[in-house]
PDB file of N, CA, C and O in Angstrom, chain B, residues numbered from 101:
ATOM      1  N   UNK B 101      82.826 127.413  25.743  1.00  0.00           N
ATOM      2  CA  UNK B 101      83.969 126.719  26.299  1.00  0.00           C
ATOM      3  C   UNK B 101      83.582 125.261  26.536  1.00  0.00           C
ATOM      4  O   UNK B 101      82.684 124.981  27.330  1.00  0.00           O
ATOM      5  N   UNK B 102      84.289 124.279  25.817  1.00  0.00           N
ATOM      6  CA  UNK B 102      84.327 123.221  26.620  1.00  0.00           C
ATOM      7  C   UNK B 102      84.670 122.419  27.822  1.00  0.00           C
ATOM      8  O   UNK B 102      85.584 122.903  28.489  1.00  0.00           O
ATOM      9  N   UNK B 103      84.135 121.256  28.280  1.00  0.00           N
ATOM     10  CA  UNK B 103      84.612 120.495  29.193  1.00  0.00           C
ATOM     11  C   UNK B 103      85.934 120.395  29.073  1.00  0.00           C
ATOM     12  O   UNK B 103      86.540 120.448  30.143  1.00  0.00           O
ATOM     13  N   UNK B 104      86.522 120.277  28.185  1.00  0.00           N
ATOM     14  CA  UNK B 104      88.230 120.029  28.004  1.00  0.00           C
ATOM     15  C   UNK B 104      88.578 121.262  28.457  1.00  0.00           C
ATOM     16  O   UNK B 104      89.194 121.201  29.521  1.00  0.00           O
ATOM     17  N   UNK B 105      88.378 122.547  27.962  1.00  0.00           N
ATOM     18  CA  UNK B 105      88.647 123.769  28.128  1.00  0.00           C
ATOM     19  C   UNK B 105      88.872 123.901  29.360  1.00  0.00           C
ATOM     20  O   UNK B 105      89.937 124.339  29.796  1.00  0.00           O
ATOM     21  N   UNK B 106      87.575 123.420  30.311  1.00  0.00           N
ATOM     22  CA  UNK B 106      87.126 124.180  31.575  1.00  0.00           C
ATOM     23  C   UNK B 106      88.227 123.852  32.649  1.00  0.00           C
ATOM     24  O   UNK B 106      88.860 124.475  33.501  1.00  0.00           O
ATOM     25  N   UNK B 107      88.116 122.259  32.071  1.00  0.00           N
ATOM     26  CA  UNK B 107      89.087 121.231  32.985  1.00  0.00           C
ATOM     27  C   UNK B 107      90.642 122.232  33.149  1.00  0.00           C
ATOM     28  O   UNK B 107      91.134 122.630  34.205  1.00  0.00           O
ATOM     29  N   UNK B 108      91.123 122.434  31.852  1.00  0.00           N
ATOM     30  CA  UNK B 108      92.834 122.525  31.657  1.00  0.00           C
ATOM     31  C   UNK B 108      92.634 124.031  32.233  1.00  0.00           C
ATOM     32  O   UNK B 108      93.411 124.222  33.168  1.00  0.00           O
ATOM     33  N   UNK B 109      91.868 125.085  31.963  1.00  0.00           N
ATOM     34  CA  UNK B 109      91.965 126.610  32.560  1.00  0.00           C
ATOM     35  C   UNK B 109      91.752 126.150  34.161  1.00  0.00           C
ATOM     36  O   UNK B 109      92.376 126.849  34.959  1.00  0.00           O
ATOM     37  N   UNK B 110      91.190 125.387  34.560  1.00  0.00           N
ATOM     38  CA  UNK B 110      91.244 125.374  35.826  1.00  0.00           C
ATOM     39  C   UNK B 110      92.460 124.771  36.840  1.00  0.00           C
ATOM     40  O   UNK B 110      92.829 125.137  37.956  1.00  0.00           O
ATOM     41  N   UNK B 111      92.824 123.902  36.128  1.00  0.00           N
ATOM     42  CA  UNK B 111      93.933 123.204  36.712  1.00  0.00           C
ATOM     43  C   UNK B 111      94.794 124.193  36.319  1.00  0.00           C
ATOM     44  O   UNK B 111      95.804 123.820  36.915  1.00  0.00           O
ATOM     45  N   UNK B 112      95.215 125.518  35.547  1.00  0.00           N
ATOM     46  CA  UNK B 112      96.354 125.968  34.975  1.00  0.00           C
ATOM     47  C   UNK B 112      95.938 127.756  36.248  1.00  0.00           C
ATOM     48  O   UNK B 112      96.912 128.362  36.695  1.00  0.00           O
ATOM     49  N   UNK B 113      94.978 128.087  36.471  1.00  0.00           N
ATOM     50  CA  UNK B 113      94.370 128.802  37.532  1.00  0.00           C
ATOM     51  C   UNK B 113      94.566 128.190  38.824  1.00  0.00           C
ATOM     52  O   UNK B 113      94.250 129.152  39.524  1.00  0.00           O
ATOM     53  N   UNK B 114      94.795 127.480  39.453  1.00  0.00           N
ATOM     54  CA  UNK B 114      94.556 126.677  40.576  1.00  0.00           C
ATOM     55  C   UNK B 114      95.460 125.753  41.260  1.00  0.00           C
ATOM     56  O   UNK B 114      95.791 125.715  42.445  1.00  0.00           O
ATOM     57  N   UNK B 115      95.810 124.972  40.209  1.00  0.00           N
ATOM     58  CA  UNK B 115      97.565 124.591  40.534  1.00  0.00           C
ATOM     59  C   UNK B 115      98.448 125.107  40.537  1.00  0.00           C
ATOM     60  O   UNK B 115      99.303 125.047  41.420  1.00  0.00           O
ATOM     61  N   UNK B 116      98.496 125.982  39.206  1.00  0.00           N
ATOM     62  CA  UNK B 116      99.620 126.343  38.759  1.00  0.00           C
ATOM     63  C   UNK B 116     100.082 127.874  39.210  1.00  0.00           C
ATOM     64  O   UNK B 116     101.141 128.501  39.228  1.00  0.00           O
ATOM     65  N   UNK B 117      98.600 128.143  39.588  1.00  0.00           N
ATOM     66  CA  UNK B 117      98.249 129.725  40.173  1.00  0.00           C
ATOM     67  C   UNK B 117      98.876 130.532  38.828  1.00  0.00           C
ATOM     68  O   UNK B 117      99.780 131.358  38.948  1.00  0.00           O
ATOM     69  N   UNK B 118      98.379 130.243  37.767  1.00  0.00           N
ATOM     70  CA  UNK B 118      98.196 131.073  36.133  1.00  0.00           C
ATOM     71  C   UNK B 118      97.150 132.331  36.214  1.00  0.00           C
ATOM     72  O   UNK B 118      96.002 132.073  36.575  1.00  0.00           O
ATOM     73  N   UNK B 119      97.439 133.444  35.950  1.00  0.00           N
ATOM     74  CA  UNK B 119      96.190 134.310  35.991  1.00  0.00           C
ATOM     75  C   UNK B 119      95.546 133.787  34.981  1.00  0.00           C
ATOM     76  O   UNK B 119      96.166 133.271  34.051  1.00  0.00           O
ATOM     77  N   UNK B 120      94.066 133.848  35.015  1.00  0.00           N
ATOM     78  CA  UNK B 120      93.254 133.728  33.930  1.00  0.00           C
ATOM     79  C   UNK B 120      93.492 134.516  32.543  1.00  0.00           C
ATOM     80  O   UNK B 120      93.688 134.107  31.399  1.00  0.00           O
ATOM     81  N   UNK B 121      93.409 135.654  33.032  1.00  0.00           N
ATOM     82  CA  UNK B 121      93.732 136.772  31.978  1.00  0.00           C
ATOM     83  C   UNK B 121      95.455 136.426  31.052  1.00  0.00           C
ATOM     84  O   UNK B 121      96.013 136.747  30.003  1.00  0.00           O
ATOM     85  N   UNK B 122      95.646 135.811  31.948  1.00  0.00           N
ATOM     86  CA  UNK B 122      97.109 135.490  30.616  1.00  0.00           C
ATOM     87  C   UNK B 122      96.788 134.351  29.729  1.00  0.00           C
ATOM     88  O   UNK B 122      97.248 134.355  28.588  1.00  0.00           O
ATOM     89  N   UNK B 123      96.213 133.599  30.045  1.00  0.00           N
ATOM     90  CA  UNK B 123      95.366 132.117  29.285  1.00  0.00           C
ATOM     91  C   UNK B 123      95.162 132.487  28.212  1.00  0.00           C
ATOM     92  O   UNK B 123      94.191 133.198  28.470  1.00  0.00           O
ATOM     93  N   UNK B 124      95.286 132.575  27.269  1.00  0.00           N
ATOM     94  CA  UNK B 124      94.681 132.454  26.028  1.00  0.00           C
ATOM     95  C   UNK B 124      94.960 131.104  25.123  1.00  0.00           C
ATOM     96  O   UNK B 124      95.767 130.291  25.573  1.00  0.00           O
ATOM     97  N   UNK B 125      94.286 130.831  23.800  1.00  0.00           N
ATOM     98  CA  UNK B 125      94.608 129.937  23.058  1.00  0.00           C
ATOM     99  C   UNK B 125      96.262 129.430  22.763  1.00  0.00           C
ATOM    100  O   UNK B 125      96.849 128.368  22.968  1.00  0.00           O
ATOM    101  N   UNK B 126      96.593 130.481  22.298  1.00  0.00           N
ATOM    102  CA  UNK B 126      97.995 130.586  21.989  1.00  0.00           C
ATOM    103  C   UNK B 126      98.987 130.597  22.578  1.00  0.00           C
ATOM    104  O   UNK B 126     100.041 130.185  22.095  1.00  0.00           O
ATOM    105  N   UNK B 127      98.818 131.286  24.291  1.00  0.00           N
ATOM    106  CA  UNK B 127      99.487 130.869  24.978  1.00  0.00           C
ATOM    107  C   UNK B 127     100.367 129.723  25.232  1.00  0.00           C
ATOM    108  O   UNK B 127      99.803 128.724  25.680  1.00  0.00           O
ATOM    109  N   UNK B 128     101.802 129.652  25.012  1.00  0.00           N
ATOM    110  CA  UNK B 128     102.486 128.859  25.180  1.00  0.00           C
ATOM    111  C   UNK B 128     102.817 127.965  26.698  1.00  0.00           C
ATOM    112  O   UNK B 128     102.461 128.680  27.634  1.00  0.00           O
ATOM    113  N   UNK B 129     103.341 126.735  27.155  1.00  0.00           N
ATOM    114  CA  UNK B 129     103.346 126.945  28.559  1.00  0.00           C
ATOM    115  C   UNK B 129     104.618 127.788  29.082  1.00  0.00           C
ATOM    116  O   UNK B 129     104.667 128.635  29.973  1.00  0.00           O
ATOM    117  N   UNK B 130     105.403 127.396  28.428  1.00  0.00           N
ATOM    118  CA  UNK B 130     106.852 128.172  28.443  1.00  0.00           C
ATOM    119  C   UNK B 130     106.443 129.888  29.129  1.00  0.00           C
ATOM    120  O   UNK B 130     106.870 130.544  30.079  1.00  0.00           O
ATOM    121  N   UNK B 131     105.380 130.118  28.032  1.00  0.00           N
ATOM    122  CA  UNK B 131     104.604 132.190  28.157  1.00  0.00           C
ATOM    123  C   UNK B 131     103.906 131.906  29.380  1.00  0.00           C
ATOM    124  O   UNK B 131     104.066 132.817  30.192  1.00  0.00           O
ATOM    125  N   UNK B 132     103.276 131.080  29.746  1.00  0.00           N
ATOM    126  CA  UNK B 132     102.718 130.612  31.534  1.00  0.00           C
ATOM    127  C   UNK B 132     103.463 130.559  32.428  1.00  0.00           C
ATOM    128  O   UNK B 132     102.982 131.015  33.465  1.00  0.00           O
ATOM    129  N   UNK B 133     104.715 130.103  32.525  1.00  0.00           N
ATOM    130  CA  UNK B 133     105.798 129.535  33.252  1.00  0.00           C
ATOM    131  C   UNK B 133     105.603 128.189  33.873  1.00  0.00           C
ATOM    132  O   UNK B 133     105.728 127.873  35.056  1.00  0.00           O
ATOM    133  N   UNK B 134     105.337 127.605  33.046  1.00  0.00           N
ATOM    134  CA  UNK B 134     104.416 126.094  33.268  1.00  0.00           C
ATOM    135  C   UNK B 134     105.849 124.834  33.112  1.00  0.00           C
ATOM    136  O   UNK B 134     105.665 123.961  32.264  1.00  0.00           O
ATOM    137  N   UNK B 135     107.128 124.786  33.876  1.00  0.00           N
ATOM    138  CA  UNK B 135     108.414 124.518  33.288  1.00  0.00           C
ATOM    139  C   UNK B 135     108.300 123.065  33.240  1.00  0.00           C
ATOM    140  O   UNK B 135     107.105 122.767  33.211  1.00  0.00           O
ATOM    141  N   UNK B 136     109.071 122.020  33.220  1.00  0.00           N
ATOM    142  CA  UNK B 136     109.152 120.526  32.921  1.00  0.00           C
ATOM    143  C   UNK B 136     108.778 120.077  34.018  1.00  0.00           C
ATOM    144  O   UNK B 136     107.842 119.292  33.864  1.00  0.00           O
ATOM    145  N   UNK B 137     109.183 120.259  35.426  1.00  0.00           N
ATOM    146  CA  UNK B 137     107.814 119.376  36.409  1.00  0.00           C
ATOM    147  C   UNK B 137     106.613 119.497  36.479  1.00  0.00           C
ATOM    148  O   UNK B 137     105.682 118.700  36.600  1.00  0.00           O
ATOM    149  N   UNK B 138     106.739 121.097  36.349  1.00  0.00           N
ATOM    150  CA  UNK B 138     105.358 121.652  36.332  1.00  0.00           C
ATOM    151  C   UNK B 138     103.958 120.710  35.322  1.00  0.00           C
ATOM    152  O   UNK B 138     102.809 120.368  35.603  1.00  0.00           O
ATOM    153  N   UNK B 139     105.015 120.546  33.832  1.00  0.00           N
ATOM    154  CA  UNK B 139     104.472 119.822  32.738  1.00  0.00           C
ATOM    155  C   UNK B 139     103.886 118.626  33.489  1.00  0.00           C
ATOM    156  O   UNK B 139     102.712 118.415  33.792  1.00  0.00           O
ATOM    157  N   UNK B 140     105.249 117.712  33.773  1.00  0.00           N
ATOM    158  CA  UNK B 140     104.490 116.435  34.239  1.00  0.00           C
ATOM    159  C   UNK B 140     103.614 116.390  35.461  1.00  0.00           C
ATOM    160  O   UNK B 140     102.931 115.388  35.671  1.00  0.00           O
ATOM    161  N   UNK B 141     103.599 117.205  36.108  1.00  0.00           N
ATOM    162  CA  UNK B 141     102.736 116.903  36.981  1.00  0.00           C
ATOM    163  C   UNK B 141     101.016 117.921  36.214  1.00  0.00           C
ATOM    164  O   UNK B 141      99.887 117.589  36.574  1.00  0.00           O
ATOM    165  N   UNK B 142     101.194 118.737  35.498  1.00  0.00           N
ATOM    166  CA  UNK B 142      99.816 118.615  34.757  1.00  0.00           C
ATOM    167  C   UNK B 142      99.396 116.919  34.120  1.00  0.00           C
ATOM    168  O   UNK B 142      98.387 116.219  34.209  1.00  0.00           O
ATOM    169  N   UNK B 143     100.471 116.781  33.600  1.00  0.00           N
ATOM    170  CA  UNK B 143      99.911 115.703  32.723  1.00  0.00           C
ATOM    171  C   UNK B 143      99.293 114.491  33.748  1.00  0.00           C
ATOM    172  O   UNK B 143      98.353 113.705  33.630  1.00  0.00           O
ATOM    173  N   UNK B 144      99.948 114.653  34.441  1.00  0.00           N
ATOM    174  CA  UNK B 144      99.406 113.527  35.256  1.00  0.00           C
ATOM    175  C   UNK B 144      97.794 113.898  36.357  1.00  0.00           C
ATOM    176  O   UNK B 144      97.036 113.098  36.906  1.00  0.00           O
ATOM    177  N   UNK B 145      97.775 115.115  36.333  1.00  0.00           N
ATOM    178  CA  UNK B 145      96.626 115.652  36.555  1.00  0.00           C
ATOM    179  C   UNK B 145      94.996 115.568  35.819  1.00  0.00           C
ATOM    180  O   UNK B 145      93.802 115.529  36.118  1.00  0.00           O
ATOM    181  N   UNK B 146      96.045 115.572  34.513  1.00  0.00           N
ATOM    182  CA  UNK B 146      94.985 116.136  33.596  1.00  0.00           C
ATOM    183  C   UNK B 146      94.420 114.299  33.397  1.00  0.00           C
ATOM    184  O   UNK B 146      93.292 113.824  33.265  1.00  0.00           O
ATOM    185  N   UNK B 147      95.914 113.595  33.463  1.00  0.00           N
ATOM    186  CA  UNK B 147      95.144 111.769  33.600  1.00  0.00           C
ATOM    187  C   UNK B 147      93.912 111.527  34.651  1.00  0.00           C
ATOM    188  O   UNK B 147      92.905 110.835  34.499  1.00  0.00           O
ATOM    189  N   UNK B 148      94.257 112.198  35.590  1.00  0.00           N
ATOM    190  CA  UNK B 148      93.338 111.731  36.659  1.00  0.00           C
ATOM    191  C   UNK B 148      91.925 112.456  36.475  1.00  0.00           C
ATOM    192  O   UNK B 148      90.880 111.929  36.858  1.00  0.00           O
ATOM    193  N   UNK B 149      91.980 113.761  35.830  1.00  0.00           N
ATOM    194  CA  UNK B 149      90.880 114.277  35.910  1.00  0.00           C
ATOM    195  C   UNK B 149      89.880 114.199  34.654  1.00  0.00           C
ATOM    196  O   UNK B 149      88.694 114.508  34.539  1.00  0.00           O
ATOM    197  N   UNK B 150      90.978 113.576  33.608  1.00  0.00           N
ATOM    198  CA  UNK B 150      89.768 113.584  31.990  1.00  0.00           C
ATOM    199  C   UNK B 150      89.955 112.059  31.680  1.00  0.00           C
ATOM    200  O   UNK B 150      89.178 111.470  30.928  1.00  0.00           O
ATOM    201  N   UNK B 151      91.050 111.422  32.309  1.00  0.00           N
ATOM    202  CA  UNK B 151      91.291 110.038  32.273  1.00  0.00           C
ATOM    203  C   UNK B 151      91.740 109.706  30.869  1.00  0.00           C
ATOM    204  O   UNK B 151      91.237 108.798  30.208  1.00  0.00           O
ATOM    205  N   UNK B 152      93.084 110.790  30.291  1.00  0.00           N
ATOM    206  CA  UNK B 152      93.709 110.864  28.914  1.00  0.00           C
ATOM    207  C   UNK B 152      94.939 110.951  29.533  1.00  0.00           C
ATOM    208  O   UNK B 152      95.148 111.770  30.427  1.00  0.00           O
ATOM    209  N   UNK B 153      95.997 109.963  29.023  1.00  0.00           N
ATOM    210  CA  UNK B 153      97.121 110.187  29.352  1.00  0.00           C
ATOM    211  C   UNK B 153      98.038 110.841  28.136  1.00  0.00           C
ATOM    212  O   UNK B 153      98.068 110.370  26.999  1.00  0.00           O
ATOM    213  N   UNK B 154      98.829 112.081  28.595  1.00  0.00           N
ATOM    214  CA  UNK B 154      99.309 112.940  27.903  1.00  0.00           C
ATOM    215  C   UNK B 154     101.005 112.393  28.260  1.00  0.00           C
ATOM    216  O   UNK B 154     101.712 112.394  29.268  1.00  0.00           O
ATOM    217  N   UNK B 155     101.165 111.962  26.876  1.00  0.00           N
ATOM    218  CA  UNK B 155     102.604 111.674  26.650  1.00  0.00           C
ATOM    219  C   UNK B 155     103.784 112.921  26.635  1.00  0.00           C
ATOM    220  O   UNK B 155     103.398 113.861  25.941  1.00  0.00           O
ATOM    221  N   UNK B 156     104.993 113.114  27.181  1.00  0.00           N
ATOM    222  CA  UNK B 156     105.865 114.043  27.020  1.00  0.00           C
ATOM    223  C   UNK B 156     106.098 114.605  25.795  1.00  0.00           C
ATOM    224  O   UNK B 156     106.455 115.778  25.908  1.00  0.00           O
ATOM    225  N   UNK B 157     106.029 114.189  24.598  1.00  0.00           N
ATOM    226  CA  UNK B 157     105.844 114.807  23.539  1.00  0.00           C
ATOM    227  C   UNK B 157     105.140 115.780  23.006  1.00  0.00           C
ATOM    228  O   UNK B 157     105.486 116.592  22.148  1.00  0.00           O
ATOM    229  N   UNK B 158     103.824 115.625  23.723  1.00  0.00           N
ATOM    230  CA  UNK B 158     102.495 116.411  23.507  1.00  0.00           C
ATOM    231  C   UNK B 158     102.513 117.345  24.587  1.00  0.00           C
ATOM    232  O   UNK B 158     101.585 118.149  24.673  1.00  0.00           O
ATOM    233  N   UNK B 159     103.019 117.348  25.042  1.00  0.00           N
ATOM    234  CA  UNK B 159     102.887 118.709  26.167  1.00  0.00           C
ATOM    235  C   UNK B 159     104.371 118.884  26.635  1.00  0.00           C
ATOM    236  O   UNK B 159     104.997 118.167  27.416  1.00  0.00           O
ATOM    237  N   UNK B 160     104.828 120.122  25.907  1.00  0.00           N
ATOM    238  CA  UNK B 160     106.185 120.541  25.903  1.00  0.00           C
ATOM    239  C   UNK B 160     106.141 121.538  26.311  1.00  0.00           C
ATOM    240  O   UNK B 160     104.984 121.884  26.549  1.00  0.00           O
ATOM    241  N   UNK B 161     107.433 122.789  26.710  1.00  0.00           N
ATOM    242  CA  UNK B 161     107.344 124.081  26.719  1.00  0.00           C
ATOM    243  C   UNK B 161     106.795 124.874  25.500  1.00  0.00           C
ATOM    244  O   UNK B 161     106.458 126.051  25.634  1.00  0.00           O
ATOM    245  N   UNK B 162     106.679 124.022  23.941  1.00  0.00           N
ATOM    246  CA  UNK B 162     106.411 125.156  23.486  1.00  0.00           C
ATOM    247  C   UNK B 162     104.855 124.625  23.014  1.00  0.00           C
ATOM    248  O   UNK B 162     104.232 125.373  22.261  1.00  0.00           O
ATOM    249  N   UNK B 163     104.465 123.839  23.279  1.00  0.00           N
ATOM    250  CA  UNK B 163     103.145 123.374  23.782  1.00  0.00           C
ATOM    251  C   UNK B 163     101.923 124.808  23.933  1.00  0.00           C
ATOM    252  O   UNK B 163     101.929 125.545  24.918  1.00  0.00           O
ATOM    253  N   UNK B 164     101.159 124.939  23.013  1.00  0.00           N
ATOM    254  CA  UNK B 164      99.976 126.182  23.193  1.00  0.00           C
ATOM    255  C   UNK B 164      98.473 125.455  23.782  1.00  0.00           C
ATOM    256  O   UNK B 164      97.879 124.506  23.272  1.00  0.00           O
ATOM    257  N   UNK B 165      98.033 126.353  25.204  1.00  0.00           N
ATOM    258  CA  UNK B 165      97.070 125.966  25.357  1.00  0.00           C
ATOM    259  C   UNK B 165      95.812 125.004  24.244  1.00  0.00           C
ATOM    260  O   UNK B 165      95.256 123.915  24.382  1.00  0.00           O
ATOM    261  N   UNK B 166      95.771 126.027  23.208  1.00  0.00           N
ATOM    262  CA  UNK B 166      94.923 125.272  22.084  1.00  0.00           C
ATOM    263  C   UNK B 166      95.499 124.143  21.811  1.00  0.00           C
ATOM    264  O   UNK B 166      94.571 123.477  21.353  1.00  0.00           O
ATOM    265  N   UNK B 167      96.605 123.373  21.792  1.00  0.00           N
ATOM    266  CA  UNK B 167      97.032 122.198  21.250  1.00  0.00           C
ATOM    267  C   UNK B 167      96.725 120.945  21.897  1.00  0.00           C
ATOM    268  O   UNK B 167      96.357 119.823  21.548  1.00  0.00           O
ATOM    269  N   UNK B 168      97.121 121.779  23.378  1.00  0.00           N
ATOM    270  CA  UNK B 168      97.331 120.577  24.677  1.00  0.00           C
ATOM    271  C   UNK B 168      95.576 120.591  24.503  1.00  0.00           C
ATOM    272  O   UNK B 168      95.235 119.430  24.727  1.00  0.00           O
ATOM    273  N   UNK B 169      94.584 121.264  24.257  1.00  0.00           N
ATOM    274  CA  UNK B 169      93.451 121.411  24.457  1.00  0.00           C
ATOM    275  C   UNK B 169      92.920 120.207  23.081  1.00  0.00           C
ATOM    276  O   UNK B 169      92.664 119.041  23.379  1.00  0.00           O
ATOM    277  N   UNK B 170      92.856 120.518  22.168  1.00  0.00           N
ATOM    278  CA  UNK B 170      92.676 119.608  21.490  1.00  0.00           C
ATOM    279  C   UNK B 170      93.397 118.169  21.577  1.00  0.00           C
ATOM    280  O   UNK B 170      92.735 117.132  21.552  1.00  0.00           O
ATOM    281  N   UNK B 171      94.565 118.178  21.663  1.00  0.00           N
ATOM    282  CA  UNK B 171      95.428 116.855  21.850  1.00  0.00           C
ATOM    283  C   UNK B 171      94.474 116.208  22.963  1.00  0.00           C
ATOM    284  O   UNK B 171      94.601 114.984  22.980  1.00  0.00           O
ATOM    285  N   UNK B 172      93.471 116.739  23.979  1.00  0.00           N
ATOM    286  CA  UNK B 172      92.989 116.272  25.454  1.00  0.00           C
ATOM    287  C   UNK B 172      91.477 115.750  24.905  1.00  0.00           C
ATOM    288  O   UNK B 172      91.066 114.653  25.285  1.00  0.00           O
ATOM    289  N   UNK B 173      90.601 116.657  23.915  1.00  0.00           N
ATOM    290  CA  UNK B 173      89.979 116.269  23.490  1.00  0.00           C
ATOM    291  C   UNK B 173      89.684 115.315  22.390  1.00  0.00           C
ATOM    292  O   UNK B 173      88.573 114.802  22.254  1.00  0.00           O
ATOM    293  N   UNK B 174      90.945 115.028  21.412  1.00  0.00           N
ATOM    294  CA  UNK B 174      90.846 113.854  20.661  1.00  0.00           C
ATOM    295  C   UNK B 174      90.913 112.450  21.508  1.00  0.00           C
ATOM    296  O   UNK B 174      90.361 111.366  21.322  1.00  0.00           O
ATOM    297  N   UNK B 175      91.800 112.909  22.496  1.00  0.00           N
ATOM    298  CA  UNK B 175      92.226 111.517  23.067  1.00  0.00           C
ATOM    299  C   UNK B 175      90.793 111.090  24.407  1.00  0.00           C
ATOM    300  O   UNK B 175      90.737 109.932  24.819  1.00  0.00           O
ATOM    301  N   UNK B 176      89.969 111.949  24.831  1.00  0.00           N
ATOM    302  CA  UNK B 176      88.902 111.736  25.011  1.00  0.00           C
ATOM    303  C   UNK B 176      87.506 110.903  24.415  1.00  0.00           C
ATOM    304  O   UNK B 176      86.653 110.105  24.802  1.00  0.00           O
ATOM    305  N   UNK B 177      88.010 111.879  22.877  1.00  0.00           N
ATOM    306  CA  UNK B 177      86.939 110.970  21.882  1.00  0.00           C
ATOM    307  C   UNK B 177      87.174 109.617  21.399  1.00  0.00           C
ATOM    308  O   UNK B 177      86.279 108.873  20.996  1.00  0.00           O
ATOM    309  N   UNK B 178      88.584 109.284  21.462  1.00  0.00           N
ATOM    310  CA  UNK B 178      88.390 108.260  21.198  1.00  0.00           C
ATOM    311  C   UNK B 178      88.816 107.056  22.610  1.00  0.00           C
ATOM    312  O   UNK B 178      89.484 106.045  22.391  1.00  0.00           O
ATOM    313  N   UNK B 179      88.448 107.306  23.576  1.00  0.00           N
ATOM    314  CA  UNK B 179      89.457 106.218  25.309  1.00  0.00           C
ATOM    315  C   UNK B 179      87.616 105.587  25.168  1.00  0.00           C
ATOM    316  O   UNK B 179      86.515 105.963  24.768  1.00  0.00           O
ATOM    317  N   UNK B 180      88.202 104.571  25.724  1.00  0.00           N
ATOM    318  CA  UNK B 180      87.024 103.438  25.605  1.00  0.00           C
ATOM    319  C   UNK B 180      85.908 103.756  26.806  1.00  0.00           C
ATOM    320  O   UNK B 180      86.075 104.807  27.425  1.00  0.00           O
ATOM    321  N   UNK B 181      85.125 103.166  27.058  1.00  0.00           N
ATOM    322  CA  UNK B 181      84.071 103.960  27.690  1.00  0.00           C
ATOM    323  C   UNK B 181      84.424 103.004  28.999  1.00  0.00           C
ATOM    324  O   UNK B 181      85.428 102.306  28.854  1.00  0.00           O
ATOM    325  N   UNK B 182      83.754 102.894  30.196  1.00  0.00           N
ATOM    326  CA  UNK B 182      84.294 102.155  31.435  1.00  0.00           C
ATOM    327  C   UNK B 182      83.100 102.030  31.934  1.00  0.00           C
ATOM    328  O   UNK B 182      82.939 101.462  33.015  1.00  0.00           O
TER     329      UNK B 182
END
């Protein structure tokens, strides 16, 4: 598991109070019950905590863990260093 991984299962366990056991890759957020505030206020979470800002486009209801997961880690690899 990655750092990206660890980050988004935890915030989706903990904020969102997601069982773990429903998490999977594929998991949709919509299949989480993860609804449109819910969204933005991950996204704005996930800014503060990986320091990637996730545009409304990229994290939708039908948005799959694996996507938002990669979409978090490209935009990691490439944010300038500080």
């Amino acid at each position: 598991m990655s750092s990206t991984d660890a980050v988004l299962l935890d915030l989706l366990t903990t904020r969102f109070n997601v069982p773990e056991r429903e998490i999977t890759p594929e998991s949709t957020m919509d299949e989480l019950d993860i609804d449109s505030l819910a969204l933005a206020e991950l996204a704005l979470a996930l800014q503060e905590d990986v320091g990637a800002r996730i545009e409304d486009h990229e994290a939708t209801k039908d948005t799959t863990v694996a996507q938002l997961t990669a979409t978090l880690a490209a935009k990691r690899a490439t944010a300038p260093v500080q």
